[in-house]
C-alpha positions as CSV (number, residue, x, y, z in Angstrom):
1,X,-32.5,19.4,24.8
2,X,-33.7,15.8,26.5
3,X,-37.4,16.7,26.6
4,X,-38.1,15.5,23.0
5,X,-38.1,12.0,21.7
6,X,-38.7,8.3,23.6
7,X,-37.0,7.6,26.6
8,X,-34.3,5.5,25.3
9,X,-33.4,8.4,22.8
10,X,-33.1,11.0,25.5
11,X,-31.0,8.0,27.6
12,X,-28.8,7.6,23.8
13,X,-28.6,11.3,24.0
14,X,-27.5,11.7,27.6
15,X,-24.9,9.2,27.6
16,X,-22.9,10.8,24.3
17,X,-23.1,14.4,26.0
18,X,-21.0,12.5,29.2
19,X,-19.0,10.9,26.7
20,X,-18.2,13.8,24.5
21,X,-17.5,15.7,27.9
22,X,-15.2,13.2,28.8
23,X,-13.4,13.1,25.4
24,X,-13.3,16.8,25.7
25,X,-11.5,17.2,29.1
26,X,-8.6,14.1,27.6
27,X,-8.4,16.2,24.6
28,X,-7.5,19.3,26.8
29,X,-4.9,17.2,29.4
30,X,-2.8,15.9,26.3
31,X,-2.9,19.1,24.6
32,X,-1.6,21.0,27.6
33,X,0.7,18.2,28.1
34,X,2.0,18.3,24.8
35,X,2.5,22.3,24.6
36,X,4.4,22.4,27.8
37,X,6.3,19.5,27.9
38,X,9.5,18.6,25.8
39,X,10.1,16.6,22.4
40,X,9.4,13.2,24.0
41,X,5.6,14.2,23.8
42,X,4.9,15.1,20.3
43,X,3.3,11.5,19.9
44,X,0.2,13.0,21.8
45,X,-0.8,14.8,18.8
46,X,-2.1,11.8,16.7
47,X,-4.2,10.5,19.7
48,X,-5.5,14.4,20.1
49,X,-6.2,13.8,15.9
50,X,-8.4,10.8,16.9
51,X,-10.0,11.2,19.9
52,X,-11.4,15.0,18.0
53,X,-12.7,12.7,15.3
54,X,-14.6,10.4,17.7
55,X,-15.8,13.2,19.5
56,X,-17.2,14.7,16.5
57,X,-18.4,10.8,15.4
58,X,-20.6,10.8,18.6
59,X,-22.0,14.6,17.4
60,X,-22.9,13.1,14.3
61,X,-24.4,9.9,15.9
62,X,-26.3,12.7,18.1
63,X,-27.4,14.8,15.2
64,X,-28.1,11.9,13.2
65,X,-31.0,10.1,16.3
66,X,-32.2,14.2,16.0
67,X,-32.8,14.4,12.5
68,X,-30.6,16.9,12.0
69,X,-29.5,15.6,9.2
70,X,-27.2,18.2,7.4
71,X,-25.2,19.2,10.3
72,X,-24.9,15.3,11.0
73,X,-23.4,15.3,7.3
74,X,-21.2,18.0,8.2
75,X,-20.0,16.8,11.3
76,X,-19.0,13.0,9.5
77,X,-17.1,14.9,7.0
78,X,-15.2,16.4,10.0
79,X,-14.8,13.1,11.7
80,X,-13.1,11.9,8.6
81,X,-10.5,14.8,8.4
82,X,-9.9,14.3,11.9
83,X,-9.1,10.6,11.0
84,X,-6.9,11.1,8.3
85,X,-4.9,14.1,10.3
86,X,-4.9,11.5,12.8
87,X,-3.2,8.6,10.7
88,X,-0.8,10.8,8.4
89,X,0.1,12.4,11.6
90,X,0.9,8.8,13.0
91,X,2.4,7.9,9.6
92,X,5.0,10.8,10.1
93,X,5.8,10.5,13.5
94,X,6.7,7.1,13.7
């Protein structure tokens, strides 16, 4: 995975894989926070919305520095349903 490229590319690379894993593991805290908790927590769900699209944003940032160009196509047109889930989600709730 980081043995192709210049080293500033497999540095790019490294640093959105411990982003995305960070992302990942706040994505997995609200959602069990949200689940198991009462009412009062159903605001989580937007922020959930959001930080999926800007995990799939730095995928596509990722793909895109590979040259994997269609599945860096696929995963922007994720990012942007994730956005707009994320907003109209926001919209409602408040």
């Amino acid at each position: 995975m980081y043995f192709s490229g210049t080293k500033k590319q497999k540095r790019l690379r490294m640093i959105l894989d411990i982003i995305n894993t960070v992302i990942g593991i706040a994505i997995i805290v609200l959602t069990i926070v949200a689940f198991n908790a009462d009412d009062g927590y159903i605001v989580y769900f937007p922020y959930m919305f959001l930080l999926g699209g800007t995990m799939n944003l730095l995928a596509a940032i990722k793909n895109y520095t590979q040259r994997k160009i269609a599945v860096g196509i696929t995963m922007s047109v994720t990012t942007v349903i994730f956005f707009v889930a994320g907003i109209v989600t926001l919209v409602s709730i408040h």
